[in-house]
C-alpha positions in Angstrom: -14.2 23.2 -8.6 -11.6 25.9 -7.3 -13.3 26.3 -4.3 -14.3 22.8 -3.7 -10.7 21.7 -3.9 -9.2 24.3 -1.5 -12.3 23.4 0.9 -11.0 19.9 0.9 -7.2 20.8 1.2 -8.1 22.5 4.3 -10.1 20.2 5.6 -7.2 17.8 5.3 -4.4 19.7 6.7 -6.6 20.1 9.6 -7.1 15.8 9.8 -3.3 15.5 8.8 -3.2 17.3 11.8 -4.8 15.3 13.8 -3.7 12.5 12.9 0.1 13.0 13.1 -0.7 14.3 17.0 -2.8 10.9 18.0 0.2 9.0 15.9 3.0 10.7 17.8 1.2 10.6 21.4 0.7 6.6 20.5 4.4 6.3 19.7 6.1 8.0 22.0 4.3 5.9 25.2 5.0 2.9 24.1 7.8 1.4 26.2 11.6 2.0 25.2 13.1 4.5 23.4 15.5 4.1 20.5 18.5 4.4 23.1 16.9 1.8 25.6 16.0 -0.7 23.0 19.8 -1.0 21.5 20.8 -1.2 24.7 19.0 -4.1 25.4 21.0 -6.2 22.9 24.4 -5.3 23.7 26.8 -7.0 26.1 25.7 -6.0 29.7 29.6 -4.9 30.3 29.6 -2.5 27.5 26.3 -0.6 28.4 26.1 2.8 29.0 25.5 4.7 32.4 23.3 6.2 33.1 24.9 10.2 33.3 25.8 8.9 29.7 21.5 8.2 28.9 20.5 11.3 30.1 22.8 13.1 28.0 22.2 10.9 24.8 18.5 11.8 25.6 19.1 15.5 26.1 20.9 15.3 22.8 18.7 14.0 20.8 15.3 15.4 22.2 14.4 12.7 24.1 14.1 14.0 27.5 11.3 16.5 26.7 7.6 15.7 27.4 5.6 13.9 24.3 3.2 17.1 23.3 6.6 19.9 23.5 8.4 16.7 21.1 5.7 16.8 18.8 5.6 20.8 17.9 8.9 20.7 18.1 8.6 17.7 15.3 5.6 19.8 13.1 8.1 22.8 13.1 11.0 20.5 11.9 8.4 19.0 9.1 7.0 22.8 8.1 11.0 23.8 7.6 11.5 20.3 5.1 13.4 18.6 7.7 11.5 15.1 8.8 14.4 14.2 11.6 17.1 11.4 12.2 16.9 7.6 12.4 18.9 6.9 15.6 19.1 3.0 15.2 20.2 3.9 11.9 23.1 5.7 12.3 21.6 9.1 12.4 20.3 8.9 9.1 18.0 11.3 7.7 14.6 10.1 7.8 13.8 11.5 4.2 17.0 10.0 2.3 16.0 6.8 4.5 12.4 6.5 3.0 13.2 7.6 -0.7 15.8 4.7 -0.7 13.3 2.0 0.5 10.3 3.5 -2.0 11.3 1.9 -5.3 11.3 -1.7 -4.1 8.1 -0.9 -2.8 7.1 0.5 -6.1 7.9 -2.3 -8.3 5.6 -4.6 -6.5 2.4 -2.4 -5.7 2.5 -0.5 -9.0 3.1 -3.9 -11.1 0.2 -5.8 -9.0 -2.1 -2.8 -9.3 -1.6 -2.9 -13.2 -2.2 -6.8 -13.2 -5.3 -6.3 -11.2 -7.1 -3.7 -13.6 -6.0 -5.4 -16.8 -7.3 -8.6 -15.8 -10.2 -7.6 -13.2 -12.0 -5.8 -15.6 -12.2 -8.2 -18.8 -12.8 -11.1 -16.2 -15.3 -8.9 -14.7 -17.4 -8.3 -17.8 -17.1 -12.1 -18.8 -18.7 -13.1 -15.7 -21.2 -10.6 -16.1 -22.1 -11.5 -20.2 -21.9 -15.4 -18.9 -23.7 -15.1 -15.9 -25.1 -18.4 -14.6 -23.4 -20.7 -16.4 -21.1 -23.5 -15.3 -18.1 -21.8 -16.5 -18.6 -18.8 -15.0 -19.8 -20.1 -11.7 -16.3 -22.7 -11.5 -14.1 -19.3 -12.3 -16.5 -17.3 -9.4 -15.9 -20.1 -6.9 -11.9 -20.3 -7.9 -12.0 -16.4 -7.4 -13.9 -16.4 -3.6 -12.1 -19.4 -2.6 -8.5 -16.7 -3.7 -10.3 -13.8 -1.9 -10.8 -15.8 1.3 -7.0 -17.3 1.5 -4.8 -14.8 3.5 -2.0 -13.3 1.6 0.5 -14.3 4.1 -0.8 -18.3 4.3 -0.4 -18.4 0.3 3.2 -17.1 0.5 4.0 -19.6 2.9 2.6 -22.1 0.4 4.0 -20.9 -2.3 7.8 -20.6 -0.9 7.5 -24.3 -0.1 6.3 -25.3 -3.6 8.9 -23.1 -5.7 11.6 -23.2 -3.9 11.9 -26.3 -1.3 10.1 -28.5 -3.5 10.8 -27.4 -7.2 13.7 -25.0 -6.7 12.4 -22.7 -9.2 13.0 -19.1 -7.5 14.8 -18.1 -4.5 13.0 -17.7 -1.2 13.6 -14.5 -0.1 15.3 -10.9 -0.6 15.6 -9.1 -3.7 18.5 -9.6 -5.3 21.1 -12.9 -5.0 24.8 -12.4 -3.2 25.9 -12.7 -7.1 23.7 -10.0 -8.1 27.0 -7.3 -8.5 28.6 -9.5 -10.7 25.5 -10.6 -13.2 25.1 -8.5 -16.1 22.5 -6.4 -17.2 20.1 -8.9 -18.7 21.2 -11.5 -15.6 20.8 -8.5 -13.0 17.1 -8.1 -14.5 16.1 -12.0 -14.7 17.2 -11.8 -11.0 15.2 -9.4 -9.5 12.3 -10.9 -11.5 12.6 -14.2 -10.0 12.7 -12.7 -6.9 9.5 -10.4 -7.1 7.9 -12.7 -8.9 6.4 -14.7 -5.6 5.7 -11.2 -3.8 4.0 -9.1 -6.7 1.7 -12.8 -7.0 1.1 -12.7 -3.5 -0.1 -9.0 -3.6 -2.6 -9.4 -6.9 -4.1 -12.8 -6.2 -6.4 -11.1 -3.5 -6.8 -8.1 -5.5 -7.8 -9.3 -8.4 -10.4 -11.3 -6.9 -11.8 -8.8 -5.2 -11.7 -6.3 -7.6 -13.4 -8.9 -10.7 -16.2 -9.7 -8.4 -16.9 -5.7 -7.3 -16.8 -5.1 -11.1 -19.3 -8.1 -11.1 -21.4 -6.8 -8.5 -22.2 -3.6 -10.4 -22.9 -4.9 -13.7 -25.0 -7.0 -12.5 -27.2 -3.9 -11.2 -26.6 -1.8 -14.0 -28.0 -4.4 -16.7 -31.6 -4.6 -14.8 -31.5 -0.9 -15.6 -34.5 -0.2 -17.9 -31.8 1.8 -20.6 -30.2 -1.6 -20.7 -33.3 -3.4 -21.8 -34.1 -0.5 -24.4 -31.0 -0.8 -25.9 -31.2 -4.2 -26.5 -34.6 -4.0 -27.7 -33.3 -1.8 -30.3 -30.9 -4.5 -31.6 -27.7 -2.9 -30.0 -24.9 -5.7 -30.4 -24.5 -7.5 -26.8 -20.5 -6.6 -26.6 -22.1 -2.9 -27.4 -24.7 -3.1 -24.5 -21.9 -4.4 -22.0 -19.0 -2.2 -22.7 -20.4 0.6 -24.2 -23.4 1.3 -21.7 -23.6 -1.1 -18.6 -19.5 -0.5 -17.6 -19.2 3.3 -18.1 -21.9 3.4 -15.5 -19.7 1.3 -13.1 -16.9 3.7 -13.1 -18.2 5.7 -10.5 -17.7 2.8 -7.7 -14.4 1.9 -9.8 -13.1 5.6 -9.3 -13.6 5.5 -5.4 -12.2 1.8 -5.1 -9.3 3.2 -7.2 -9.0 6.1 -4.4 -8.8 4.3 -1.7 -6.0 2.1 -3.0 -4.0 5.0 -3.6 -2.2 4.5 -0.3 -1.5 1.0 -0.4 1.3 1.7 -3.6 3.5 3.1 -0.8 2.7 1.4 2.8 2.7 -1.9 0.8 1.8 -4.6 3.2 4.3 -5.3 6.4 3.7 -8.9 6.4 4.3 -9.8 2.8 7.8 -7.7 3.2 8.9 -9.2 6.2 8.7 -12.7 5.5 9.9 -12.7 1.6 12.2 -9.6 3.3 11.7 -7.7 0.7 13.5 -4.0 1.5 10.5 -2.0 0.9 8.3 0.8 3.1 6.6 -2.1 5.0 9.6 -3.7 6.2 11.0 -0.2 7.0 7.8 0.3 9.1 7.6 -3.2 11.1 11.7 -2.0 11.8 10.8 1.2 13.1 8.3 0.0 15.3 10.8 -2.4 17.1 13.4 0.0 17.2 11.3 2.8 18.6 12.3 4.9 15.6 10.4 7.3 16.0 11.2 9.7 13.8 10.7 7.2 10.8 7.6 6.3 12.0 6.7 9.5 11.9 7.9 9.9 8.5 6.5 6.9 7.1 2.6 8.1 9.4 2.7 11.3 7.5 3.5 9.5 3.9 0.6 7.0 4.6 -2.2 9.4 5.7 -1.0 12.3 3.3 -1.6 9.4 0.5 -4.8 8.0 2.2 -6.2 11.9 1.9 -5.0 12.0 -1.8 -6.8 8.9 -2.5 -10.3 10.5 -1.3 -9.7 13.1 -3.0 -8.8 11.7 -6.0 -11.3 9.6 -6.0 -14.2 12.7 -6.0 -12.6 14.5 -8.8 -13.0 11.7 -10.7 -16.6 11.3 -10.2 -17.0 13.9 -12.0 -14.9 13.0 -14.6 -16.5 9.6 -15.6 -19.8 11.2 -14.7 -21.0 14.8 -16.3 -24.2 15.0 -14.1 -21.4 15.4 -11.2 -20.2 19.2 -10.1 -18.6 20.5 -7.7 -19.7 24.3 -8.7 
């Protein structure tokens, strides 16, 4: 297992690699820099010449070529240093991202724990009442949530609970009030405001995940063992939980990986329109800023969470299977 995992880690660094030098060749051609794009919404009389660009560019790196930038960048990274946010007042990119990551957080991790607890028992229900009328109304409800984008439903949604009903706010995460709530009334608040967006992120989820569970029980109970065990008078709750869903966990484990990186990028759309002050938002503002340093910051979060994931996701095959080794 030793072996295997430090095979893997450097087999990672070396696509880490790769991927942060595509990332930063793709970001730093597209048009406008940080400098040029504030610029472009100040007052034309207060702009700066441009002696004063050039040196603004010299100063902060900008006038070297893309490829020295980004070795200069890797070094910076190596030394714990992830750079500057120039639209944001110089910021550090680090102290930048921790302060967005728990807003993020709240929403992924609670959807994610919404998904499993209810994926799985609906999962196994639809699998034990396969082919009835119930279970084909809840399978319909369940494609017809899967196939509804995230970002139509919150639309939907904002007009029902808060232009129609008035119910919860429509956007942000905490009210102008919020400082002078107490601690209960500071809590109900930012509940009634991630209660739209944490819906909005497990509706599609859930769906998807219940009917992958589905999916797989459904092969694993034409398994000859499966008909043994019932022929031996094993109780049916027995058969389904105890030896059809432990053989699922292998497809479970690598779905499980590969949302791994989706607890941090959360999703851009959902954040920008209930502008919600998480890691998407932060990464749909960095692209229009040209920031690049951020995006850098956030590319090398993302992908070192995406590699995480995989390899997460084959340590755990073989912890939910024995026959698996990595010897």
């Amino acid at each position: 297992m030793f072996q295997y995992l430090v095979r893997r880690s450097a087999i990672s660094l070396l696509t880490l690699l790769l991927i942060t030098f595509v990332i930063y060749a793709l970001v730093r051609n597209i048009p406008g820099t940080p400098l040029t794009v504030d610029m472009a919404m100040m007052n034309p009389g207060q702009m700066a010449s441009p002696d004063e660009i050039k040196r603004w560019e010299k100063l902060y790196g900008l006038d070297k070529p893309w490829y020295v930038a980004y070795f200069i960048w890797l070094e910076n990274v190596a030394h714990g240093d992830f750079g500057r946010s120039i639209p944001k007042n110089n910021q550090p990119v680090l102290g930048l991202i921790m302060s967005r990551l728990p807003a993020t957080l709240m929403v992924t991790v609670t959807s994610l724990l919404l998904t499993y607890i209810f994926a799985i028992p609906l999962g196994l229900w639809s699998t034990a009442k396969g082919g009835t009328t119930a279970e084909r109304t809840v399978s319909t409800i369940l494609y017809m949530l899967y196939s509804l984008p995230a970002f139509v439903a919150e639309l939907y949604l904002q007009l029902l609970f808060y232009s129609k009903l008035g119910w919860l706010p429509l956007f942000g995460m905490t009210s102008d009030n919020y400082t002078t709530l107490s601690t209960s009334g500071k809590i109900w608040d930012i509940f009634q405001h991630a209660l739209l967006p944490i819906v909005c992120f497990t509706y599609g989820s859930l769906a998807y995940y219940s009917r992958f569970i589905r999916a797989n029980m459904q092969e694993v109970i034409r398994q000859d063992y499966i008909r043994t065990a019932k022929a031996k008078g094993v109780p049916p709750a027995r058969v389904l939980w105890h030896h059809a869903f432990r053989n699922t966990l292998i497809p479970l484990a690598t779905l499980f990986g590969l949302t791994l990186p989706h607890l941090l990028s959360g999703a851009v759309i959902l954040e920008q329109i209930f502008a919600w002050p998480g890691i998407g938002q932060l990464f749909f503002e960095s692209i229009s800023q040209r920031d690049y340093d951020t995006l850098m910051g956030l590319t090398l979060l993302f992908s070192v969470m995406a590699l995480l994931g995989q390899l997460l996701a084959d340590v755990l095959y073989a912890v939910v299977d024995p026959r698996v080794s990595y010897q």
